[in-house]
N, C-alpha and C positions, 0 to 999 in steps of 0.2 A: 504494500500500500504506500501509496507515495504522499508527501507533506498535503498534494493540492486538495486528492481526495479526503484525506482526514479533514480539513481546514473548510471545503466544502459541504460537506456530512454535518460538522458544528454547527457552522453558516446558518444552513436551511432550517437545521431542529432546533434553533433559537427565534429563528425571524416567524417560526410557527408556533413556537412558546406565547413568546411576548406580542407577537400580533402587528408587529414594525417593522421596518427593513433594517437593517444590520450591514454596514458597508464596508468598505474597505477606509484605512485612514488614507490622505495623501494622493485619491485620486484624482484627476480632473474630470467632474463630471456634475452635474446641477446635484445640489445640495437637496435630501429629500425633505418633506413637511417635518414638523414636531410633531411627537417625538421620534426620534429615531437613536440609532445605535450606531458605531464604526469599530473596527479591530484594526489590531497594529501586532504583526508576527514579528516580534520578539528573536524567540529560535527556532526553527523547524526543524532543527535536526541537530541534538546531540547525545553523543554515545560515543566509547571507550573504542567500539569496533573490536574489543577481546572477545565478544562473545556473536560468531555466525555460522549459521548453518549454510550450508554448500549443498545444491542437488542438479542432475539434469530435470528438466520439465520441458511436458509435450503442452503447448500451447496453438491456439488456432493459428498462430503467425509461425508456427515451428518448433522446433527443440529449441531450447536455451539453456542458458547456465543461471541459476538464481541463486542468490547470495540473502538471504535475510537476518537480521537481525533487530533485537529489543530497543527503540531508541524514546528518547526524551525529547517533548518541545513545552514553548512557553508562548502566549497566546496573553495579548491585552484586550479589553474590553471596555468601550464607554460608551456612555447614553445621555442624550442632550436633550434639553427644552430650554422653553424659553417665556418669561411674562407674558401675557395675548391675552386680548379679547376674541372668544369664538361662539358661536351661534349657541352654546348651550354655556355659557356663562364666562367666569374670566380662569382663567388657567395661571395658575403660579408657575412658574417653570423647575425652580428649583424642587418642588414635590412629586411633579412630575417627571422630571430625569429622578429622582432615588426610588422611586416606585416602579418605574422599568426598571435600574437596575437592579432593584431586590427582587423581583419577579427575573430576568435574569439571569442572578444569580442561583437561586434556586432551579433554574435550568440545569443549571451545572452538578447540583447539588443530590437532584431526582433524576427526571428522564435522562438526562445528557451525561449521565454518571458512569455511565458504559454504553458508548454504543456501538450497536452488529452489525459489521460491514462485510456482504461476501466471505463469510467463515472467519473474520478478522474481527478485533475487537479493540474501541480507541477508549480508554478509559482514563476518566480523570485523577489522577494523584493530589492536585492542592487545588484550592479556589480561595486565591485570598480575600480578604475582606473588602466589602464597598467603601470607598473613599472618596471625597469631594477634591474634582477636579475641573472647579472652574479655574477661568482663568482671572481678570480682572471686575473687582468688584465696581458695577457700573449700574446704569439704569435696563441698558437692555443686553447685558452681555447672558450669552449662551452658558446655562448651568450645566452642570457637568457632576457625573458621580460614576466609576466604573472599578476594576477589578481586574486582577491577574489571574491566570490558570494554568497549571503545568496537568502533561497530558501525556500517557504513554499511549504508541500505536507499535507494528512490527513494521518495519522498513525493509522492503523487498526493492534488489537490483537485478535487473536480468542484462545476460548480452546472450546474440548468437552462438548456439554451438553445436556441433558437428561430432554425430553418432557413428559406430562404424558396427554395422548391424553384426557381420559374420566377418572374423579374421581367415585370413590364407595363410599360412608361414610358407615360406621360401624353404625350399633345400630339404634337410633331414631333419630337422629340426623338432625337439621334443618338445611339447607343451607340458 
């Protein structure tokens, strides 16, 4: 399983948690309504590489070699609102962002605490606590409360490789 799929898999079982979109931090692209949520990947990948298993595998694209092994990543999380008037009354922002985040994090905490992917299993090791991360205290600055997650999954590498169905030996040669 590779970093995109695990980070994908999170993604979607959160943005169907909490009922908001969940984005990416740092992308260029229209900012969604309040409230909403963004992730900033930390580590996707770390591990000692002491410990992998090695095997040939028949896959639809052919034989390979796959290399897997145990790895660690760390995954940030925030949720933003904002002060506004809306058609069912006036919205605070800042109780707003910690109420998605606590909903959230309770994501992480229940359903999102193992999850089954294709006989593979991403499972969360820490969910740190919710913290306030606005930035400047203003009139209309964007509130902010969110959380870190460390995550184990299995990390599979494959390359091509080349079977040799039935040997011939040469010569006299004794097997």
């Amino acid at each position: 399983m590779t970093f995109t799929e695990v980070r994908n898999l999170l993604v979607s079982g959160l943005e169907h948690h909490i009922g908001h979109p969940v984005v990416p931090s740092g992308q260029t692209a229209d900012m969604p309504d309040f409230p909403y949520g963004y992730y900033s990947i930390i580590v996707p990948r770390a591990s000692s590489h002491a410990f992998g298993l090695k095997g040939i595998v028949e896959t639809d694209d052919g034989t390979v070699l796959r290399r897997s092994e145990p790895v660690k990543a760390t995954a940030s999380f925030t949720f933003c609102s904002q002060d506004r008037q809306t058609e069912d009354g006036y919205i605070y922002g800042d109780d707003e962002a910690l109420a998605l985040a606590e909903k959230a994090h309770g994501f992480f905490l229940l359903d999102g605490h193992c999850i089954r992917a294709d006989g593979e299993d991403i499972v969360v090791n820490t969910v740190g606590p919710v913290g306030g991360r606005s930035g400047f205290v203003v009139e209309n600055t964007v509130r902010r409360y969110g959380f870190d997650v460390k995550l184990s999954y299995v990390r599979s590498d494959d390359m091509p490789a080349t079977t040799i169905a039935k040997a011939t030996p040469i010569g006299d040669a004794h097997l």
